[in-house]
Backbone bond lengths (Angstrom), bond angles and torsions (degrees), N, CA, C in turn:
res aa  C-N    CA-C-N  psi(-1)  N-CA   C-N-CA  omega(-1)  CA-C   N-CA-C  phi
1 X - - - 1.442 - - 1.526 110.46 -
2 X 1.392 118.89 -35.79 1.136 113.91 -168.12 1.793 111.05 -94.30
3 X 1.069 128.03 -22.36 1.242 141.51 121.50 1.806 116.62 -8.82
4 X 1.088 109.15 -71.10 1.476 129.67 176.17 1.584 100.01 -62.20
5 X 0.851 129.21 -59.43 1.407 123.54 -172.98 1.463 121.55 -68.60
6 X 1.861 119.11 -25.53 1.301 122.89 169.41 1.540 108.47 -71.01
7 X 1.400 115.34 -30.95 1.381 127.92 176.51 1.527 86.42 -45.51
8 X 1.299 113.77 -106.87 1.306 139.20 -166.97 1.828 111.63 -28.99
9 X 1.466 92.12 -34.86 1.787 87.22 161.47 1.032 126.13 -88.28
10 X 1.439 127.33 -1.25 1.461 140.06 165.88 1.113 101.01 -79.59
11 X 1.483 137.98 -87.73 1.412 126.19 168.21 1.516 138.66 -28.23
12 X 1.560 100.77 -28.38 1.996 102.15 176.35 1.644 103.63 -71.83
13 X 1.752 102.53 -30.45 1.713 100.39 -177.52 1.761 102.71 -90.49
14 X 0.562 138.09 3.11 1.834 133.22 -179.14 1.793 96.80 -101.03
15 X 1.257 114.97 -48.33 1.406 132.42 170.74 1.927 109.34 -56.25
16 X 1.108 104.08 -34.06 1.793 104.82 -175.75 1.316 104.16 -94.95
17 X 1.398 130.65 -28.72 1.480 137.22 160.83 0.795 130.36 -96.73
18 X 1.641 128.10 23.42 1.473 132.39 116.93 1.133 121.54 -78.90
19 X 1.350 133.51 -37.43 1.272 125.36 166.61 1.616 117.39 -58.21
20 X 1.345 113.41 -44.11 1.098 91.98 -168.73 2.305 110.52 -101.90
21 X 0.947 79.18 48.42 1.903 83.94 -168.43 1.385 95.65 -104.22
22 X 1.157 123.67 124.88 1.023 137.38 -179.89 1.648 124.19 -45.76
23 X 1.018 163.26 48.81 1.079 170.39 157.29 2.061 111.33 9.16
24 X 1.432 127.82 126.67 1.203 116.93 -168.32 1.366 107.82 -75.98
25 X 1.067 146.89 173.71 1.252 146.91 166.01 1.054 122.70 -85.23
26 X 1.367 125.59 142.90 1.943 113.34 -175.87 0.992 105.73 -99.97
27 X 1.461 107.41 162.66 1.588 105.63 -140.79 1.829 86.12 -88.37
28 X 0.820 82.52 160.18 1.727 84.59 174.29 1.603 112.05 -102.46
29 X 0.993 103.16 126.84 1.844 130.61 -173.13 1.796 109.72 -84.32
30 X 1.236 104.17 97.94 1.161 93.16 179.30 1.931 128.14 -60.20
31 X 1.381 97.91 154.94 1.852 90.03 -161.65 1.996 94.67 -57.19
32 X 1.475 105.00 174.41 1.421 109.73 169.01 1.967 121.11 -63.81
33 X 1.719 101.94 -27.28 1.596 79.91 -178.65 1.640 106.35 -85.74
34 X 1.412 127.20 -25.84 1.161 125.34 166.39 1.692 103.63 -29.77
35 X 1.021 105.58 -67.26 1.750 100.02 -168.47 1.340 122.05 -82.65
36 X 1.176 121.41 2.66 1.707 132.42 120.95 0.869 124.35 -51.85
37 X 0.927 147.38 -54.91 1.662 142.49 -178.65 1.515 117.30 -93.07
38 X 1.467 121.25 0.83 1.175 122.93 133.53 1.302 143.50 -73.04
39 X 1.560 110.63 -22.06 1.212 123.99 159.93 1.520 128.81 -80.02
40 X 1.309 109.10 -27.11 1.650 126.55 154.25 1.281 106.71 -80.96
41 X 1.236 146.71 -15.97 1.383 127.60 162.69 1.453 108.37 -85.09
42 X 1.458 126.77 -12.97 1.615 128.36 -173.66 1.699 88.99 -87.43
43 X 1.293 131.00 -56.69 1.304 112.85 -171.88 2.125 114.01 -62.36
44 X 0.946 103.41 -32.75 1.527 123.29 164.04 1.361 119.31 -25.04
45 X 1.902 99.41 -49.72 1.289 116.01 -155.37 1.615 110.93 -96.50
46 X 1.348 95.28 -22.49 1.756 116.19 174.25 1.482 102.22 -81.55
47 X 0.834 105.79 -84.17 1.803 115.79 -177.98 1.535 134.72 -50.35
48 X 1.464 86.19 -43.66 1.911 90.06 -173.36 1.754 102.32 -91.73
49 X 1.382 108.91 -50.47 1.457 112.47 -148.20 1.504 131.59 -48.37
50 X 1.665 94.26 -29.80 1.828 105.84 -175.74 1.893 91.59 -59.66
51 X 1.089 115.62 -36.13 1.880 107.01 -169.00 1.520 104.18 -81.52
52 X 1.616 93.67 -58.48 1.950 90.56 -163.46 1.451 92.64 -90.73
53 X 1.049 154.30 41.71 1.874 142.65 149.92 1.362 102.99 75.59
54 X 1.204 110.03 167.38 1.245 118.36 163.60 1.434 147.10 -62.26
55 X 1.169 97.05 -24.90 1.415 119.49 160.13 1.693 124.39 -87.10
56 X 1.291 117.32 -31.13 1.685 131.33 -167.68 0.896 123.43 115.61
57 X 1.264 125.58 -10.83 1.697 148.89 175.40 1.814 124.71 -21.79
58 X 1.198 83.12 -57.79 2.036 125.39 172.85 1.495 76.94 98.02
59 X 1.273 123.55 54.89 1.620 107.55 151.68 1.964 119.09 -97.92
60 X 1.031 89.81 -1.37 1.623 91.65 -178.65 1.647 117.91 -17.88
61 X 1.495 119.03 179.57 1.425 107.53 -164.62 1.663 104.58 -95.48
62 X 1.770 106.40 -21.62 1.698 108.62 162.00 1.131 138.31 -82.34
63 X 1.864 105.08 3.79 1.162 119.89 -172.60 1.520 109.73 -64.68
64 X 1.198 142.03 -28.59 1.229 146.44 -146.31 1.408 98.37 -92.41
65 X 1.491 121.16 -25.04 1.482 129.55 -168.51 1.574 102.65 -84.96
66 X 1.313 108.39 -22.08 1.772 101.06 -163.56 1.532 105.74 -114.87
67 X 1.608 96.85 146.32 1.488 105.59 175.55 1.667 95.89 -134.34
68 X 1.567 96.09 153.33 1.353 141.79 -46.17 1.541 111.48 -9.00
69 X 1.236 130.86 136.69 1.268 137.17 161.56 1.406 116.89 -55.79
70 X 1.443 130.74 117.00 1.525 124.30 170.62 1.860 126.04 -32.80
71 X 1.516 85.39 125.11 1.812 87.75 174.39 1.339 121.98 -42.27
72 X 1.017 115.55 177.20 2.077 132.08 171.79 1.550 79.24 -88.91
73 X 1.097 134.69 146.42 1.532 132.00 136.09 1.220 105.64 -98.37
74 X 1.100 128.85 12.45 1.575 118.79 168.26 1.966 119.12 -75.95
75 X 1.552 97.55 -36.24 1.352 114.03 146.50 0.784 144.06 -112.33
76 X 1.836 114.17 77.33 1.020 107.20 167.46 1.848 100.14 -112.87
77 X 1.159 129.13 22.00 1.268 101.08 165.27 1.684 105.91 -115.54
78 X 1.531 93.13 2.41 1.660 92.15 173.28 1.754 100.47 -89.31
79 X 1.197 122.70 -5.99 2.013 117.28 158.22 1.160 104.05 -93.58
80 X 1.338 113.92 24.86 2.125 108.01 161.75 1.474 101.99 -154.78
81 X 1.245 115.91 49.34 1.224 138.20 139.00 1.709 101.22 75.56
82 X 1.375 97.93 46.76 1.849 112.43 176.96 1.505 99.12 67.27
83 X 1.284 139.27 47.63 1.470 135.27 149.89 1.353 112.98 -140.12
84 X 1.483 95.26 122.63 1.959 95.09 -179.61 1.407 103.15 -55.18
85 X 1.300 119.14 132.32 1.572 112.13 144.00 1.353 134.49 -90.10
86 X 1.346 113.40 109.89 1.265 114.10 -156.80 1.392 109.99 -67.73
87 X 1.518 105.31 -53.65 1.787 116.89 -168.19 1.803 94.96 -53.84
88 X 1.388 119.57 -55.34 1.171 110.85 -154.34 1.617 93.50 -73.23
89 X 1.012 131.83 -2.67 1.835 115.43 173.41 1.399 99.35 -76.07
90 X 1.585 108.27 -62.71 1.052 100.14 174.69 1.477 150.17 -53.87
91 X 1.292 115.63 13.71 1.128 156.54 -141.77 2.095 97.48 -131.15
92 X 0.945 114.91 -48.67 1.297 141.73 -151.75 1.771 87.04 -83.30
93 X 1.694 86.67 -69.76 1.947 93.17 -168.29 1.922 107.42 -76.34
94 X 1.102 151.22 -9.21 1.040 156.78 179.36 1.791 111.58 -88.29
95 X 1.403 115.57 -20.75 1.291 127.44 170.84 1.778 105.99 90.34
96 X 1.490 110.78 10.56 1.262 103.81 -176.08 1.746 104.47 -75.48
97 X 1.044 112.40 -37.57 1.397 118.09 -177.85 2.019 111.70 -95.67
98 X 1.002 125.01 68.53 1.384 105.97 -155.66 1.391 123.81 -80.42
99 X 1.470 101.01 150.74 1.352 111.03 166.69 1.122 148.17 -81.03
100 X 0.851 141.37 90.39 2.255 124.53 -140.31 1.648 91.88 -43.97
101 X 1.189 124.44 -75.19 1.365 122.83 -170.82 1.365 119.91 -35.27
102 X 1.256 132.95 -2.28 1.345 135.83 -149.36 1.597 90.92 -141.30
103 X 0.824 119.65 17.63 1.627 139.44 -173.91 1.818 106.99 28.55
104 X 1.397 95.27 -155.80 1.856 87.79 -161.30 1.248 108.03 -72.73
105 X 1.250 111.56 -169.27 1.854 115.52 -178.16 1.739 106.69 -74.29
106 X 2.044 107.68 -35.28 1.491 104.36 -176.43 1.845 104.92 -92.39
107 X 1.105 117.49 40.98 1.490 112.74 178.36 1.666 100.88 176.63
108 X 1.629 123.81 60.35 1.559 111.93 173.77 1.470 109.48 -66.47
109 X 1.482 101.74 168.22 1.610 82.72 170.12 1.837 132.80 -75.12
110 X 1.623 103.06 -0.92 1.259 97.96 175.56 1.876 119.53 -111.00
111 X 1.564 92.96 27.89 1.553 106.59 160.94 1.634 98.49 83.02
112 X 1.225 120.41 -147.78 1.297 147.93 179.18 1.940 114.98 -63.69
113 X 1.510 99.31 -35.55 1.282 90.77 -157.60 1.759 119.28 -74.99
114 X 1.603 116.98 2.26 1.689 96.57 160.78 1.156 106.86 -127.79
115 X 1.659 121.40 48.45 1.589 123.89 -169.32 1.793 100.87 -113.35
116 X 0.899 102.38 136.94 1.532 106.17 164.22 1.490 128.46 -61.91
117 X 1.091 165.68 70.96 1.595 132.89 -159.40 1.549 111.69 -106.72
118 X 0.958 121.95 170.14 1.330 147.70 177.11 1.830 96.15 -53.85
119 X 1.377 104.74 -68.25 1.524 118.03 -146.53 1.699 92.06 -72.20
120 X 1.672 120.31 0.18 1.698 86.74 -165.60 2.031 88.47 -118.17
121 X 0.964 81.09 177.82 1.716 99.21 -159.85 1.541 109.93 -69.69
122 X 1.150 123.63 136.47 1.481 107.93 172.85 1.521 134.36 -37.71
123 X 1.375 123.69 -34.81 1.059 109.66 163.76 1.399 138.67 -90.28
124 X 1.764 101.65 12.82 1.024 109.82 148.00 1.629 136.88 -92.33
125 X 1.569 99.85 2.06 1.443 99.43 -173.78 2.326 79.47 -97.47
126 X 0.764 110.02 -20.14 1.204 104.31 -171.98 1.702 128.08 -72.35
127 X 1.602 86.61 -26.47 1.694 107.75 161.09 1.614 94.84 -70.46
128 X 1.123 110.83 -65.15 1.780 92.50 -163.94 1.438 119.45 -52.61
129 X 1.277 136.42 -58.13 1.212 132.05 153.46 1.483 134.91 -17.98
130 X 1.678 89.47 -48.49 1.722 90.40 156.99 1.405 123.94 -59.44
131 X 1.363 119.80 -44.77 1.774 132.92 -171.66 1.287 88.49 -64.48
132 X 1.435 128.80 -37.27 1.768 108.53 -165.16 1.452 101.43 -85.53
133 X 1.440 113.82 -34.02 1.090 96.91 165.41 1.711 155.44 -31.56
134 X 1.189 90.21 -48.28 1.476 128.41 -178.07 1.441 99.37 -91.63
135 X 1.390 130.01 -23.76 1.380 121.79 169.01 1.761 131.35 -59.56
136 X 1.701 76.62 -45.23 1.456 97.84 157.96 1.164 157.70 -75.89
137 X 1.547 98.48 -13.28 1.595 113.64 174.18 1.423 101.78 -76.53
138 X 1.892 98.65 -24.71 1.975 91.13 -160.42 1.455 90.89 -79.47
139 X 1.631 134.90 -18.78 1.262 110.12 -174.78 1.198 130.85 -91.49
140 X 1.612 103.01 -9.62 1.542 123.55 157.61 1.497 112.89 -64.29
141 X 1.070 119.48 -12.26 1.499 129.63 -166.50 1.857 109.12 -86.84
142 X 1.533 108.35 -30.91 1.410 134.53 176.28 1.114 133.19 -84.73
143 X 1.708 96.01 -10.95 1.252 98.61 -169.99 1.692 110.62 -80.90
144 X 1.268 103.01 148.27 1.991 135.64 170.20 1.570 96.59 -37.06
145 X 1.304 146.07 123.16 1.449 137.81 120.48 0.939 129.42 -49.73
């Protein structure tokens, strides 16, 4: 009997300290556009920010040196009548559409990295497309209501 009862008090305590043992928390996974628009806000932060600010403003810290002065990108789909345009941003940062400030199509100011070329391999033109991609969602992401 007494046998039987250490049993049963071995199990009521192994049984009460699983229930009550704290369990770790799982980590929490951020959703998929979160980490899109962290990755368009990381290229953002390299490339765009010294001109257009941190926010999109065009307050950046070289902004004061350049004329035309850098846009708001916060409105830019309120200068196309409240709809981002995606193609034409993308259009904008790839040098297909150019910007004087953003210098020519064979020398932007942020080099190679959202240009297409001939000489690089498809899956390297396919990374870039992706980066603009994601450039653009983050700046659609900023934009003014």
């Amino acid at each position: 009997m007494r046998r039987r009862l250490r049993r049963a008090g071995a199990l009521l305590a192994l049984a009460f300290g699983c229930a009550t043992a704290e369990t770790a928390p799982e980590a929490a996974t951020p959703s998929p556009d979160l980490v899109r628009l962290a990755a368009g806000r990381a290229d953002y932060e390299h490339y765009c920010m010294a001109c257009h600010g941190s926010d999109g403003a065009g307050n950046g810290p070289v902004a004061r040196y350049m004329t035309p002065p850098p846009g708001d990108l916060r409105r830019i789909a309120a200068r196309h009548g409240g709809v981002f345009p995606h193609a034409k941003v993308q259009a904008w940062i790839d040098g297909r559409d150019p910007i004087a400030s953003h210098g020519t199509r064979d020398m932007p100011v942020w080099g190679k990295a959202f240009r297409e070329e001939s000489e690089l391999d498809q899956l390297s033109e396919t990374r870039v497309q992706g980066r603009i991609v994601l450039l653009v969602q983050y700046l659609e992401s900023i934009q003014i209501r």
